[in-house]
C-alpha positions as CSV (number, residue, x, y, z in Angstrom):
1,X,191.0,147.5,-64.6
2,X,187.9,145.8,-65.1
3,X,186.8,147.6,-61.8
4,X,187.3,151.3,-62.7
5,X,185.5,150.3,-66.0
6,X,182.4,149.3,-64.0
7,X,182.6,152.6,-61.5
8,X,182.8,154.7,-65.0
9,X,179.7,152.8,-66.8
10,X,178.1,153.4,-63.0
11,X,178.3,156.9,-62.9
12,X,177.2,157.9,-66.2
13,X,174.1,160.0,-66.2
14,X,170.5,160.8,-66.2
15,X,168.1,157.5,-67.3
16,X,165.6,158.6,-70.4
17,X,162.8,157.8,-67.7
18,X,163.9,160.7,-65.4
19,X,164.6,163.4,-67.9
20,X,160.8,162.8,-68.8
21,X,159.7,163.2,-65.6
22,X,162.1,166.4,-65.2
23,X,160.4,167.5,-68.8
24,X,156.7,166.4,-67.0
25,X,157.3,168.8,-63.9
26,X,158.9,171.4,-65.9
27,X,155.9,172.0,-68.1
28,X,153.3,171.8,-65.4
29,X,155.2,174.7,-63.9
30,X,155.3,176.7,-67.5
31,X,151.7,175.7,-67.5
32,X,150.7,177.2,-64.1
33,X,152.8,180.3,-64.4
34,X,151.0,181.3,-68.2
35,X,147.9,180.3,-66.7
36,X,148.1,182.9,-63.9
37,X,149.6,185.5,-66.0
38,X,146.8,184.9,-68.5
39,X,144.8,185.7,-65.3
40,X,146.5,189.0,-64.4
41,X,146.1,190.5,-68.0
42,X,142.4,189.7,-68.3
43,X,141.9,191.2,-64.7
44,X,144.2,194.1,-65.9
45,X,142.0,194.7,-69.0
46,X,139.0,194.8,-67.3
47,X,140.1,197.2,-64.5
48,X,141.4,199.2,-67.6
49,X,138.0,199.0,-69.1
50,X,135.8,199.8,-66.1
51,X,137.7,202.8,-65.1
52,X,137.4,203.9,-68.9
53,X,133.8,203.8,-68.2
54,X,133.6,204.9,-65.3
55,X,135.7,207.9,-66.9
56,X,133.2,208.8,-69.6
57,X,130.7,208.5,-67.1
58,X,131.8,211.2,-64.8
59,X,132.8,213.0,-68.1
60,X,129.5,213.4,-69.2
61,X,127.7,214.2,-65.6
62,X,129.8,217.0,-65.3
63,X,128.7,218.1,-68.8
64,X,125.5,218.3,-68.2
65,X,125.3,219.6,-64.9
66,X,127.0,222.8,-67.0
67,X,124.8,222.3,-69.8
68,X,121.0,220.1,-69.1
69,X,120.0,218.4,-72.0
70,X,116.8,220.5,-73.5
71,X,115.5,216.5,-75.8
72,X,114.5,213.3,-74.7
73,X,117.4,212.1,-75.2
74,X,121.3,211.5,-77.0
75,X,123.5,208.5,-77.9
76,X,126.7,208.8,-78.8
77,X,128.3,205.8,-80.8
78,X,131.6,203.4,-79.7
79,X,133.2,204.9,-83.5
80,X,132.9,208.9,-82.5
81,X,133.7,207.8,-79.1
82,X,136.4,206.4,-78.2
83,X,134.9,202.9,-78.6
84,X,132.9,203.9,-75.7
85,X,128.8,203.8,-76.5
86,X,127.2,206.4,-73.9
87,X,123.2,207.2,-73.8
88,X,121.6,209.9,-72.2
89,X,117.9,209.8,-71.3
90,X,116.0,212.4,-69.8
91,X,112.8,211.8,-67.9
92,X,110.2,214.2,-66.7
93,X,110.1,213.8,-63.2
94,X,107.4,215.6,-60.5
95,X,108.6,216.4,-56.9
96,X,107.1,217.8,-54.4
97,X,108.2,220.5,-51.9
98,X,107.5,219.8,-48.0
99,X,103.7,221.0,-48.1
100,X,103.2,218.6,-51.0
101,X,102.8,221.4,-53.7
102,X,104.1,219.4,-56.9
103,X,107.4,221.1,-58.3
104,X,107.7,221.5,-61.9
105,X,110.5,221.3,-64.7
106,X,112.7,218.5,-63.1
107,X,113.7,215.9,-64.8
108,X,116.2,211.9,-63.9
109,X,118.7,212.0,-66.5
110,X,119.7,208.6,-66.8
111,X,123.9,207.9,-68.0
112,X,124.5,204.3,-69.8
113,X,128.2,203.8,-71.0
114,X,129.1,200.4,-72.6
115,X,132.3,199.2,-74.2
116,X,132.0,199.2,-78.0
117,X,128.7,197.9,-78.9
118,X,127.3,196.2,-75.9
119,X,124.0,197.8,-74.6
């Protein structure tokens, strides 16, 4: 009897010391796998917020090919946009043709988009 007791007492279980350990590993991995997926949403995000831009960009090239801006100039704020900040500059600009004869009434028009209020 007294050996049956010893096999039982032998056999029962899991010291403290290595359920910390388990608990030690387990984190890490909970730990690694929030730290990549952390990772993924910022990278999402910003692939969201570049081709927002990049959106609004095209958006307003194709308007004013239709329709040239006639000013210096227009900025239209993040709050009546969308949260998207776009300015339009208009330059004067002088080319010239092939005998070098300067050609008037051109202009660079210059597109700037910016998320909320970033320049």
């Amino acid at each position: 009897m007294t050996m049956s007791r010893r096999k039982l007492s032998h056999r029962s279980g899991f010291t403290l010391f290595e359920v910390l350990i388990a608990l030690a590993v387990f984190m890490m991995a909970v730990i690694g796998i929030a730290t990549a997926l952390n990772t993924a949403i910022q990278s999402a995000l910003e692939v969201r917020q570049r081709s927002m831009l990049r959106t609004e960009l095209e958006s307003q090239l194709a308007i004013r090919m239709g329709d040239p801006l006639e000013k210096e100039g227009l900025v239209l704020a993040a709050k009546d946009n969308h949260g998207i900040r776009v300015e339009e500059r208009l330059q004067p600009f002088v080319g010239k043709d092939r005998e070098g004869r300067e050609i008037q009434h051109l202009a660079t028009l210059t597109i700037t988009a910016s998320i909320g209020n970033q320049s």
